[in-house]
C-alpha positions in Angstrom: 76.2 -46.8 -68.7 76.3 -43.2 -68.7 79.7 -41.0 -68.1 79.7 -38.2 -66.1 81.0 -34.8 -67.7 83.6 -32.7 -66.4 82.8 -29.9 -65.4 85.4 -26.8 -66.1 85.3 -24.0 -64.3 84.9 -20.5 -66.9 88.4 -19.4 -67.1 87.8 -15.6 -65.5 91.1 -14.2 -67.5 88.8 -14.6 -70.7 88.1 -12.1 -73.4 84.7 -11.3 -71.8 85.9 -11.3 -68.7 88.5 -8.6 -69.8 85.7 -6.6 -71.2 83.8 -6.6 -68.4 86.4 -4.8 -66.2 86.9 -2.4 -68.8 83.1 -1.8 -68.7 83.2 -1.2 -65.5 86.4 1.1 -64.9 84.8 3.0 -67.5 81.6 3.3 -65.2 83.4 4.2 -62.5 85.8 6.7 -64.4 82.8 8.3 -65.7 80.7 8.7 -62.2 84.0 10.0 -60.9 83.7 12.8 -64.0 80.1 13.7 -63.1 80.6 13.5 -58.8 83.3 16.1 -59.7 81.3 17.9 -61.8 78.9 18.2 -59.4 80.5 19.1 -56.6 82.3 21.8 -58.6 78.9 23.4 -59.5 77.6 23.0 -55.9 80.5 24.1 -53.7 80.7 27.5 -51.9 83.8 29.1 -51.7 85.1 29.5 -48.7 87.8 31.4 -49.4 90.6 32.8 -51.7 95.0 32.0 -51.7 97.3 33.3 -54.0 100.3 31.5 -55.4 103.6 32.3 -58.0 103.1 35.9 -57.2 106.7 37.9 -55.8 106.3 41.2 -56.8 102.8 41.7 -56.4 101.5 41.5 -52.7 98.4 39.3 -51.6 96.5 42.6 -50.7 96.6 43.9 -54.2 95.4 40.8 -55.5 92.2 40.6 -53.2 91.8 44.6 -54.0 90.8 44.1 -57.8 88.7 41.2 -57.5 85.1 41.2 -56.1 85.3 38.8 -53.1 83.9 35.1 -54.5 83.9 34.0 -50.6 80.2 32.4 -49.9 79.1 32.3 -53.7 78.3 29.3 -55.4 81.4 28.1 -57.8 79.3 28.0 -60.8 77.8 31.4 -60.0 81.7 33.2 -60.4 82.5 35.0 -63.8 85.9 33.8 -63.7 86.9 35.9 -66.9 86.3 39.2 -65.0 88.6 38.0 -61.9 91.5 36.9 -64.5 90.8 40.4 -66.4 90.7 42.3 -63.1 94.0 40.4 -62.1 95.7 41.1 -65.1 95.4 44.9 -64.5 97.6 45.4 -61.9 101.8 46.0 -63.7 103.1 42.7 -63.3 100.7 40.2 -63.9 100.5 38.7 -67.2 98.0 36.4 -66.2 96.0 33.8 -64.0 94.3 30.7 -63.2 92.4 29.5 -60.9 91.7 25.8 -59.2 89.9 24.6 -55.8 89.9 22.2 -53.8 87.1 20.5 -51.9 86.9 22.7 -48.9 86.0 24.9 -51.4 89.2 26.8 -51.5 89.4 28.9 -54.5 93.3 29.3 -55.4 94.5 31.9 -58.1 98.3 30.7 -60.0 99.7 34.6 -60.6 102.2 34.5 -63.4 104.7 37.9 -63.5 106.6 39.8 -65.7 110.1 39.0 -65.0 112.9 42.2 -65.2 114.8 42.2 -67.1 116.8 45.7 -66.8 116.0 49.0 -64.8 115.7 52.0 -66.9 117.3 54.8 -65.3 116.9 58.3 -66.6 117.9 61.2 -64.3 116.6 60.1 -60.6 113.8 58.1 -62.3 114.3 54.2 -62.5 111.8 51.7 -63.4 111.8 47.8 -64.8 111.6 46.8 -67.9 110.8 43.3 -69.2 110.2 41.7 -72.4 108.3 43.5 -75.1 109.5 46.8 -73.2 107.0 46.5 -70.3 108.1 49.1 -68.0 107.3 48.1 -64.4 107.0 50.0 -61.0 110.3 49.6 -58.6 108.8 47.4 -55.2 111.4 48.8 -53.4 111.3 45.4 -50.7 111.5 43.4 -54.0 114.4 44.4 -55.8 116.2 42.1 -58.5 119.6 41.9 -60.0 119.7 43.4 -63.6 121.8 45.5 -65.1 121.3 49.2 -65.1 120.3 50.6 -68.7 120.6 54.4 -70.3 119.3 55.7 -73.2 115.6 55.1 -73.2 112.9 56.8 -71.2 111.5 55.6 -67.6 108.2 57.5 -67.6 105.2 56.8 -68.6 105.4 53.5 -66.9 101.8 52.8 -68.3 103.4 52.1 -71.9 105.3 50.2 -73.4 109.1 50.8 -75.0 108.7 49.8 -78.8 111.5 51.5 -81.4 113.9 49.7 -82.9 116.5 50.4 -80.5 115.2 48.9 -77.6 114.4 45.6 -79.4 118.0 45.6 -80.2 118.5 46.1 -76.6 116.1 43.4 -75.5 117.7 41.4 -78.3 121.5 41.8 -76.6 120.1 41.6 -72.7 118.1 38.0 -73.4 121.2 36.9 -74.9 123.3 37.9 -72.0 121.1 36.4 -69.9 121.2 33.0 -71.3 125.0 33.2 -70.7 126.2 33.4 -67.5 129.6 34.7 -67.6 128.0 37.7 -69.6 125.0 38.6 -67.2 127.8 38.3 -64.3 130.3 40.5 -65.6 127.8 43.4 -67.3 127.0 45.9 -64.5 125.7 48.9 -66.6 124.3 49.3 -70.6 123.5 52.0 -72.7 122.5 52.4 -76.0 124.0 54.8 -79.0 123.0 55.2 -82.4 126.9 55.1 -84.1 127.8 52.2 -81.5 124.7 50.3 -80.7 125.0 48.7 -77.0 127.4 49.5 -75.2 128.2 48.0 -71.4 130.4 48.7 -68.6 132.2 45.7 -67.0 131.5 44.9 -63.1 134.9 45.0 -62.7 136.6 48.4 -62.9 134.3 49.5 -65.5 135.6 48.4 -69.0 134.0 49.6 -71.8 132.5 46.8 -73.9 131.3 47.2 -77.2 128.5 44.7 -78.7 126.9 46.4 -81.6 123.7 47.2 -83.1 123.0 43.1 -84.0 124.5 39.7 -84.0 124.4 39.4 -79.9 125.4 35.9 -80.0 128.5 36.4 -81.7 129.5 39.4 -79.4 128.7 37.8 -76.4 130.3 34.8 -77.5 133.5 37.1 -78.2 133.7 38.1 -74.7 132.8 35.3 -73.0 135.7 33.3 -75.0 138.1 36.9 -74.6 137.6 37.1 -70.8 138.2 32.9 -70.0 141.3 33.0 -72.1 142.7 36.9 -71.9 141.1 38.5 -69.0 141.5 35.6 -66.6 145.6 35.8 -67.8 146.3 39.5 -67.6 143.7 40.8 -65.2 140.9 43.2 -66.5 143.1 46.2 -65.6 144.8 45.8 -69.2 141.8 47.1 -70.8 140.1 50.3 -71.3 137.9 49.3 -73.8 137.4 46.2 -75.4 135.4 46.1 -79.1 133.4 42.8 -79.7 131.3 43.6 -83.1 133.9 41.8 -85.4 134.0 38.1 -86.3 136.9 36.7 -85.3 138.4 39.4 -84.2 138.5 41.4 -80.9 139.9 45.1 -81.2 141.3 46.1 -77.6 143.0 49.2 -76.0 
């Protein structure tokens, strides 16, 4: 007499079974690859946005760039539109994306300001590495005013030792707070280093030719515990180059 076997169903959680999806989300990852590969390369552009640009209008954007608009995507010497971009005074550089309407968008990235030089009537930005930039008079910024360097030609850049110093002390300011508040004007001399002018009734504060973190430190600890108490009318001039020590008049 002969016994039926039982028949078991393949248990479909399995290790091949396992495989098998990985297999094929692999597939499917990679046609996704290729389908946008190819409808990169085969896509006409149908027109061009700009994006993370402030000081630098739409119109001057689209004036230093060939128009792309009905060329094929893979036809577009991208390099020359980012070099061509990166010409005009505050943009430091670009990217570019699309999207399936064939949309071509450019990411602007801008020098920031950091100061505004003023010599005489003249008065231009200045960023980091001593960029000097063009005043958009509709965009103006917050910054403190700074003396003692030069405001023309706008084309180069500020490099002596003294305005890295600068640089060096308005960064440092900038990351605090209090400090950037308070600071309404800076100049720069060679026996006294940087030297600022309080917002408020126009205290002279000395930081030095180095050591910005100690100094600003110094007044941001001197005006919380002093200034707040007896008003900044007490002071004339307040000295912040010394550690642990704050020489006032």
């Amino acid at each position: 007499m002969s016994q039926k076997k039982p028949h078991i169903k393949p248990d479909k959680k399995g290790p091949g079974s396992a495989a098998s999806w990985i297999a094929v989300a692999v597939l499917v990852a990679g046609l996704a690859v290729i389908a946008g590969f190819y409808f990169e390369k085969n896509t006409v552009i149908t027109g061009v946005e700009f994006s993370g640009n402030y000081f630098t209008a739409d119109e001057e954007l689209l004036g230093v760039i060939p128009s792309p608009v009905g060329l094929m995507a893979d036809s577009v010497n991208y390099s020359e539109l980012f070099t061509s971009l990166a010409s005009l005074p505050y943009v430091t550089h670009a990217t570019a994306s699309m999207n399936i309407r064939g949309r071509l968008s450019f990411h602007i990235t801008e020098h920031q300001p950091i100061a505004m030089l003023v010599q005489g009537s003249q008065r231009v930005y200045a960023a980091k590495g001593g960029i000097r930039l063009p005043v958009v008079p509709e965009k103006m910024v917050d910054v403190p005013l700074v003396y003692g360097f030069s405001a023309s030609p706008v084309s180069d850049t500020l490099q002596s030792d003294a305005w890295k110093s600068m640089e060096e002390f308005l960064t440092t300011a900038r990351d605090s707070r209090l400090a950037w508040i308070t600071i309404s004007e800076v100049a720069w001399n060679e026996r006294e280093g940087v030297v600022a002018l309080s917002h408020e009734n126009g205290v002279r504060l000395v930081f030095g030719h180095s050591n910005f973190e100690d100094s600003v430190a110094n007044w941001e600890v001197f005006y919380s515990e002093v200034v707040s108490r007896k008003g900044i009318r007490s002071f004339t001039s307040i000295d912040l180059r010394f550690r642990n020590q704050i020489v006032t008049r």
